[in-house]
C-alpha positions as CSV (number, residue, x, y, z in Angstrom):
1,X,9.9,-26.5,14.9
2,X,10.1,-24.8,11.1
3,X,12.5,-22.6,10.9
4,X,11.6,-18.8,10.5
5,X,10.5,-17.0,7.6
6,X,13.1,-14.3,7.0
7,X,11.7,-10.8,5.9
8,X,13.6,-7.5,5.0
9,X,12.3,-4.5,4.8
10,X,12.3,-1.9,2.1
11,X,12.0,2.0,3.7
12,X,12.2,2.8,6.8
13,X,9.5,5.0,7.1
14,X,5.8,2.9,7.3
15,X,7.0,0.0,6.4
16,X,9.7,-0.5,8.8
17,X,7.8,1.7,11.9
18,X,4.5,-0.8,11.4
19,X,5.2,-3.0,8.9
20,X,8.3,-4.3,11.4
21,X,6.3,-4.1,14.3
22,X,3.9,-6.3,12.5
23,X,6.3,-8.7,11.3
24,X,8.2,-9.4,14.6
25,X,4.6,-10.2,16.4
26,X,4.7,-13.5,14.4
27,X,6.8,-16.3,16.4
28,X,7.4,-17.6,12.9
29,X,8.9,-14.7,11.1
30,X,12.4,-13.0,11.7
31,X,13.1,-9.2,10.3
32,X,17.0,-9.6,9.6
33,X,17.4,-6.5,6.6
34,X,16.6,-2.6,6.2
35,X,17.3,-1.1,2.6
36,X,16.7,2.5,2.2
37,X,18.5,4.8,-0.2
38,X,21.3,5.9,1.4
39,X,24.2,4.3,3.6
40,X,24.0,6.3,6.6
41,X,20.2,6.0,6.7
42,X,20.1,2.5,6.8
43,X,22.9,2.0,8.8
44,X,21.0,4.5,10.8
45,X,17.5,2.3,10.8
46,X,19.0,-1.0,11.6
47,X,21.0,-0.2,14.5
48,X,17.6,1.6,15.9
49,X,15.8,-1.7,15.1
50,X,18.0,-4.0,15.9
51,X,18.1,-5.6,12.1
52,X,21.3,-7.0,11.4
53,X,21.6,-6.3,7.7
54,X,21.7,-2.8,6.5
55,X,21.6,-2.4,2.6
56,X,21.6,0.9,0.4
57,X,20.6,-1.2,-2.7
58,X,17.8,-3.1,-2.9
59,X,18.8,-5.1,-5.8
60,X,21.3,-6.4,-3.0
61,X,18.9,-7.3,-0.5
62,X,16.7,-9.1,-2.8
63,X,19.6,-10.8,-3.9
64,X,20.3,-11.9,-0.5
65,X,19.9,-15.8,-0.1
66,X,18.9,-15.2,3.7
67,X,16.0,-13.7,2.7
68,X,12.4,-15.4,2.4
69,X,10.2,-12.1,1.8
70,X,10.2,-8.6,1.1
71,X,8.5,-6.3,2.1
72,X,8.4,-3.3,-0.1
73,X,6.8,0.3,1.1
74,X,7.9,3.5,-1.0
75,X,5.7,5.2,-3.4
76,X,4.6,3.7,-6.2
77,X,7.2,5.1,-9.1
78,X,10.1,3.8,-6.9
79,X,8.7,0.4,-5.8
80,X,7.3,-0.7,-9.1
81,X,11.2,-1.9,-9.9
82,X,11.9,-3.3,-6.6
83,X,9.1,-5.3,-6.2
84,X,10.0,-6.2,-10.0
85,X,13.5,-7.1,-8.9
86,X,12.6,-8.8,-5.7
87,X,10.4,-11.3,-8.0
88,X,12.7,-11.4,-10.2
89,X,15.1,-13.1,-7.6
90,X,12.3,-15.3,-6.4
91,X,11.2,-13.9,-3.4
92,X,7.8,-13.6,-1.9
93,X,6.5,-9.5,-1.7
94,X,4.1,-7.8,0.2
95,X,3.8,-4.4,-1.4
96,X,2.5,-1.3,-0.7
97,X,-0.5,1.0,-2.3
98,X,-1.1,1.9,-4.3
99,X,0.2,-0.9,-6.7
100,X,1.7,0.8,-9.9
101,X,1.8,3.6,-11.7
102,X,-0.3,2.1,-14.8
103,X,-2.4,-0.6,-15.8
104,X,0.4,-1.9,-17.9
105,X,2.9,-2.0,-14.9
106,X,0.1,-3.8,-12.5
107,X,-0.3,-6.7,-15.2
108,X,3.3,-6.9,-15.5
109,X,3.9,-7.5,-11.5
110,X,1.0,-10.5,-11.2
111,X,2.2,-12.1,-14.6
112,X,5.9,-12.2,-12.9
113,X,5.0,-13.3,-9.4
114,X,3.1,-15.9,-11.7
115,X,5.5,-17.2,-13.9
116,X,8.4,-17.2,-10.6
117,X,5.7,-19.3,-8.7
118,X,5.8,-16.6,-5.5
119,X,3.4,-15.6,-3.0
120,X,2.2,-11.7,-3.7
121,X,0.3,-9.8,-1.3
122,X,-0.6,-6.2,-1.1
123,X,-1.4,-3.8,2.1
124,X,-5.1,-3.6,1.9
125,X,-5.9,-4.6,5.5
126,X,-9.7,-3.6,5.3
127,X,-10.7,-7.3,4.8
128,X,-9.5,-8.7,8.2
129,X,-10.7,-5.7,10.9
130,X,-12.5,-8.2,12.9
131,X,-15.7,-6.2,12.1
132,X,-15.2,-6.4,8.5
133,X,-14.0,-10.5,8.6
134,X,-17.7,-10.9,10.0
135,X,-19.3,-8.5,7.6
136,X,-17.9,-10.7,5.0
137,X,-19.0,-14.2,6.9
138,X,-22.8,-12.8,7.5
139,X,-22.6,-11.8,3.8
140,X,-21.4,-15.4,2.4
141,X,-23.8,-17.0,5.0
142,X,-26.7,-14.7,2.9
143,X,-27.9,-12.3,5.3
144,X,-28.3,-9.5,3.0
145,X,-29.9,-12.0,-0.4
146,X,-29.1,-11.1,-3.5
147,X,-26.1,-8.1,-3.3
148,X,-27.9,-4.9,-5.1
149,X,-26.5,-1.9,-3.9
150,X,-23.7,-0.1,-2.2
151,X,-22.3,2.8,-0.6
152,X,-18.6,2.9,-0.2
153,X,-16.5,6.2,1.5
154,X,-13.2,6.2,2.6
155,X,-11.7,9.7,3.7
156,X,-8.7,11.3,5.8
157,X,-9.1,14.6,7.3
158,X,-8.2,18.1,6.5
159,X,-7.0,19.6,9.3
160,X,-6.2,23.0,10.5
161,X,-3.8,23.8,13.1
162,X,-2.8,27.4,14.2
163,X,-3.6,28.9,10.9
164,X,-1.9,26.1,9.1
165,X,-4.3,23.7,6.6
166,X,-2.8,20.7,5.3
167,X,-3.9,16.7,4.4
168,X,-3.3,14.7,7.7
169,X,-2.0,12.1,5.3
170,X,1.1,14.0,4.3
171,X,1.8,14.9,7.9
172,X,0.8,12.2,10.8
173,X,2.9,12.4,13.8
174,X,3.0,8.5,13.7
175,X,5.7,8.5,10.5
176,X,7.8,10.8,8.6
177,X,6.1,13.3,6.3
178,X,5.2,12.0,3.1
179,X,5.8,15.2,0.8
180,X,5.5,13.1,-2.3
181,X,1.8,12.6,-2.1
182,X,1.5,16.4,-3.6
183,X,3.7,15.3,-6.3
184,X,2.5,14.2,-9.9
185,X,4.1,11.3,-11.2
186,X,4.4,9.7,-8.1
187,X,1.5,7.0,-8.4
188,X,-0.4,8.6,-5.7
189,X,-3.5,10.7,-4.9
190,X,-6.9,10.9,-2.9
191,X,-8.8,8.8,-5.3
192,X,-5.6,6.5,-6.5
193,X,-4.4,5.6,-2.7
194,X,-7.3,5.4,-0.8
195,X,-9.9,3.4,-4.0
196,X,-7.4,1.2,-4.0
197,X,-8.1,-0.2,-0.4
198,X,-11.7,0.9,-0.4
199,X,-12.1,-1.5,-3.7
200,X,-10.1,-4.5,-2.7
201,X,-12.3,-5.2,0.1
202,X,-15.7,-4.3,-1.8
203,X,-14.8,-7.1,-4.5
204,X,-13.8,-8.9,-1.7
205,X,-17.2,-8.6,-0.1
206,X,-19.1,-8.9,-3.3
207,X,-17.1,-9.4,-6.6
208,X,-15.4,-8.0,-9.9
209,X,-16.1,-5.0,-11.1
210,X,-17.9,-3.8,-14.3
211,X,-18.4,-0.7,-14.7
212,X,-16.9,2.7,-13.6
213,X,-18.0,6.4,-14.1
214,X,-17.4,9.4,-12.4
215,X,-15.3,12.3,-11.8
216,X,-12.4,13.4,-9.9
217,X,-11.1,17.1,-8.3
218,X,-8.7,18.8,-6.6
219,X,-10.5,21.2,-4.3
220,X,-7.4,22.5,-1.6
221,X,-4.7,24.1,-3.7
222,X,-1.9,24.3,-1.1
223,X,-0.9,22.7,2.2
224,X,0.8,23.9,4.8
225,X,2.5,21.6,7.1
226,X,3.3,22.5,10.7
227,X,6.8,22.2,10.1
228,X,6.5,25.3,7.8
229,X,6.6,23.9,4.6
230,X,3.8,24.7,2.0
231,X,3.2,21.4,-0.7
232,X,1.4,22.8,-4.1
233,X,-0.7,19.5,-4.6
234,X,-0.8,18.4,-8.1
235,X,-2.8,15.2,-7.5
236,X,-6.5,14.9,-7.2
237,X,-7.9,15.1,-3.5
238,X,-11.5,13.7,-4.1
239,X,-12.8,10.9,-6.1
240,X,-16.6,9.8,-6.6
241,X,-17.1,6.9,-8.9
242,X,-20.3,5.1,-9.9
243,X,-19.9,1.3,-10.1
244,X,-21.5,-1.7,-11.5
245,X,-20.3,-4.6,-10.5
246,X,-20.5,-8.3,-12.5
247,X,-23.3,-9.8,-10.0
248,X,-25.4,-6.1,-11.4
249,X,-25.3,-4.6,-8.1
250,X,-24.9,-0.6,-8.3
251,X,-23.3,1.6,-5.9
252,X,-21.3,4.5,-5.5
253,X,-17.2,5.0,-4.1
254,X,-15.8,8.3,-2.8
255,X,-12.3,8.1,-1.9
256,X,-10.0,11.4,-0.7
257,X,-7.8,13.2,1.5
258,X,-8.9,16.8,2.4
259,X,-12.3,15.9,4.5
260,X,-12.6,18.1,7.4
261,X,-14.2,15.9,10.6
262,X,-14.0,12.9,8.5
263,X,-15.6,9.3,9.6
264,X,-13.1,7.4,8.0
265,X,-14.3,4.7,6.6
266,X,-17.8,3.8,6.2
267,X,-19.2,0.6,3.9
268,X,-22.9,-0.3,3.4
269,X,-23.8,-3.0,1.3
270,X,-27.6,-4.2,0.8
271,X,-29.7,-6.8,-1.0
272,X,-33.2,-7.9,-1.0
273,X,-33.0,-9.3,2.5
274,X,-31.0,-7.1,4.8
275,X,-28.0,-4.4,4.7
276,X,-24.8,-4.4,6.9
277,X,-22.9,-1.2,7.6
278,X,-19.4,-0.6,8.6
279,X,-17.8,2.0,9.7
280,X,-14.2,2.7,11.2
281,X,-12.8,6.1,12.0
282,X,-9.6,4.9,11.7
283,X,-7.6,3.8,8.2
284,X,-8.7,0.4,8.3
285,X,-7.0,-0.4,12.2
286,X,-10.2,-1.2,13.5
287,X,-10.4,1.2,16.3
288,X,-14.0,1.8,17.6
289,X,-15.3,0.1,14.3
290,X,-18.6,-0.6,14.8
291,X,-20.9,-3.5,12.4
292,X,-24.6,-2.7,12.2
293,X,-27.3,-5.3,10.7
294,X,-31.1,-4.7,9.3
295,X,-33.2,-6.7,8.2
296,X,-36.5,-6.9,5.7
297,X,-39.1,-7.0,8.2
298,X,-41.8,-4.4,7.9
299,X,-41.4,-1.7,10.7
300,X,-43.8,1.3,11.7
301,X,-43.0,4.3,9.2
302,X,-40.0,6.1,10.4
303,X,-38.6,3.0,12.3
304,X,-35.6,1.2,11.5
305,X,-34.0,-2.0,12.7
306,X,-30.1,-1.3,12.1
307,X,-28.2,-2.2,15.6
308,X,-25.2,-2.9,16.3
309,X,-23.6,-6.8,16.0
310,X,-21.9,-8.3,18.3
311,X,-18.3,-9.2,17.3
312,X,-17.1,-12.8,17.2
313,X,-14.6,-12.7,19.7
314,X,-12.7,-15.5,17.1
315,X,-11.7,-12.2,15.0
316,X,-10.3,-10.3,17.9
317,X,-7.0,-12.5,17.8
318,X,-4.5,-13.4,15.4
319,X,-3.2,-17.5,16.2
320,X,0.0,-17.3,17.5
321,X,0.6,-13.5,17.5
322,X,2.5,-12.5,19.9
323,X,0.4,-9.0,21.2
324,X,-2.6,-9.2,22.8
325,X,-6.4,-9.0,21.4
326,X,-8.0,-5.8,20.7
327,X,-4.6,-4.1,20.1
328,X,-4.6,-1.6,17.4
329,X,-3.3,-3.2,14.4
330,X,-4.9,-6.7,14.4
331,X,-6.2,-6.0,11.1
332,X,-2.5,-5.9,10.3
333,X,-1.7,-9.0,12.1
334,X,-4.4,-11.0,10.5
335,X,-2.9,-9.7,7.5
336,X,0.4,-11.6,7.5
337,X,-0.3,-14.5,9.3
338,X,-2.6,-15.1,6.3
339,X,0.7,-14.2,3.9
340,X,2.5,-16.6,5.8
341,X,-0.3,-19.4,5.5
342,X,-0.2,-18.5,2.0
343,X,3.9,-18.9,1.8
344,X,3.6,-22.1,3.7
345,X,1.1,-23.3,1.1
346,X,-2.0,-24.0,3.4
347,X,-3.8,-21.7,1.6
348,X,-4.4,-18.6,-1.3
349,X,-2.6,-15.2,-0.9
350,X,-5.4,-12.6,0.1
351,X,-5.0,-9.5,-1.1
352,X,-3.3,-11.1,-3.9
353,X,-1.2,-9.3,-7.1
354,X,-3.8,-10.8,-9.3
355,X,-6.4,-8.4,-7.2
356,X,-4.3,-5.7,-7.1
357,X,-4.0,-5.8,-10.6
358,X,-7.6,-5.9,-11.5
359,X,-8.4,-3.1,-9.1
360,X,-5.7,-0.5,-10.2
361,X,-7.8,-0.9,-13.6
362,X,-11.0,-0.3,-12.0
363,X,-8.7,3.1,-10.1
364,X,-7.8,4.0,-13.5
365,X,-10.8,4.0,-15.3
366,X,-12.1,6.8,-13.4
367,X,-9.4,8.8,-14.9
368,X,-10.7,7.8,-18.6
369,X,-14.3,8.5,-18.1
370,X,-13.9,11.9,-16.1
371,X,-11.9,12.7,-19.1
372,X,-13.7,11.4,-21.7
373,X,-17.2,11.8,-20.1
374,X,-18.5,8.0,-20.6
375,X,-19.0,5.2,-18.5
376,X,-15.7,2.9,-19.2
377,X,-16.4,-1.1,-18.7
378,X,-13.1,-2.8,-17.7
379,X,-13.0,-5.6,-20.5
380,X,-12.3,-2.6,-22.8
């Protein structure tokens, strides 16, 4: 039997509290180092975990010749140099969203895990929810024809809670709070973070992009959490883009964090033979997502023929995990067993730097045409 891929773990927050859990369901990978900023915490996170290696400096860890992978969460202005280094050491990375902080920083990253010959994939786990594996098979098998239109959302609630209003994304009970999502600089926002994912799997469903216009906004000005503290956003909460994609298909993408009663995620892509919808109310876990199918058949006015599709039961478990099927996070499982394939060399990293890359320039773009008020085509 191979011997097991080694992975440590950047932050202890996500990363280590699902990312770990992730990791240690694969009979082929071991988690053997936590880095977080500070001795105590790490100390702290590996004892907790039962990791063996604690590290306060990642440029240690990825030093570390016991190590296969890393696996880097953080937001983006802090991970951009540790994936960086970790590449630069020649491991593989699986990195968090969004990818960089600029256009310029996302080439940089897919031209080094290039020329250092490493696997890089990034968390964008949309493309393996079983419901959205076999929305991708029905498309490539042709059910909808020729792709012409879209509709992509992807939204986290606003929620209020005894007089308190806040984005559920900066305070879930599941993690730590993530205060720096109100913070400029950081990489993040409604339309960077959650486009990012909403775009990786729409070029993975139907190809490159084009085109983008649109705007972006900020609509809630202040948030306060339930632990009493009040965040003064600075980021945008909303994004709607229009798209054209390379194949000519035309759609639209809104993407944010302050929806009150939000579905989630919802995808609908059509063509001139039938349209597949998707939705999820979860971030992209899979739980009670649903995959409807119509076709062109002439109905009676009014009538449609949208049901539900059975799921393949072949998507509803991960080879050799070590959890059960229908568990929440087998999006996430399907996720890095196809790294590991992909580290083993049996086949391509999915979703790779070189996506990430051409997607964070799709992100930006909506940035230059709500400020510019034009349509910006990415080969500018």
């Amino acid at each position: 039997m191979a011997k097991p891929l080694r992975v440590g773990i950047v932050s202890a927050n996500w990363s280590l509290k699902v990312h770990g859990g992730a990791w240690r369901r694969r009979p082929d990978v071991e988690v053997v180092a936590i880095c977080t900023a500070h001795e105590e915490t790490a100390c702290a996170a590996a004892q907790a975990h039962g990791i063996a290696k604690a590290y306060w400096d990642h440029r240690e860890l990825c030093a570390d010749p016991d190590i296969d992978i890393v696996d880097v969460g953080t937001r983006p202005s802090i991970r951009v140099p540790i994936v960086r280094d970790a590449l630069a050491a020649g491991k593989h990375v699986y990195s968090a969203l969004p990818f960089a902080c600029s256009t310029e920083q996302a080439d940089e990253l897919n031209a080094l895990r290039q020329e250092k010959g490493v696997v890089g994939v990034v968390d964008a786990q949309f493309r393996w929810v079983p419901a959205a594996q076999q929305m991708k098979a029905m498309i490539d098998d042709g059910f909808i024809g020729k792709p012409l239109g879209f509709n992509v959302q992807l939204f986290l609630p606003l929620v209020s809670q005894e007089g308190k209003t806040y984005a559920f994304s900066a305070f879930s009970p599941s993690v730590d709070p993530y205060y720096w999502l109100a913070d400029a600089g950081t990489g993040a926002g409604g339309w960077r973070n959650f486009a990012t994912h909403s775009l990786l799997y729409l070029t993975h469903l139907l190809g490159p992009i084009d085109t983008v216009s649109g705007m972006v906004a900020k609509g809630v000005d202040v948030w306060d959490l339930p632990n009493g503290k009040t965040l003064n956003p600075q980021n945008e909460d909303l994004g709607s883009a229009t798209i054209r994609l390379a194949n000519g298909a035309i759609g639209s993408v809104q993407a944010g964090w302050c929806v009150p009663d939000t579905e989630g995620m919802r995808i609908e892509i059509w063509g001139d033979k039938g349209r597949l919808l998707l939705t999820d109310p979860s971030f992209g876990n899979g739980i009670g997502q649903t995959l409807y199918a119509g076709d062109s058949r002439l109905m009676p006015y009014g009538q449609r023929i949208c049901a539900p599709v059975p799921l393949d039961t072949h998507y509803q478990a991960v080879p050799d995990s070590q959890a059960g099927a229908d568990q929440p996070y087998v999006a996430m499982d399907w996720m890095f067993y196809h790294m590991l394939q992909a580290v083993k060399g049996a086949e391509q990293a999915s979703p790779s730097f070189a996506e990430a890359a051409a997607v964070h320039r799709a992100v930006e773009a909506l940035f230059v045409s709500a400020r510019e008020g034009r349509h910006v085509r990415l080969s500018e």
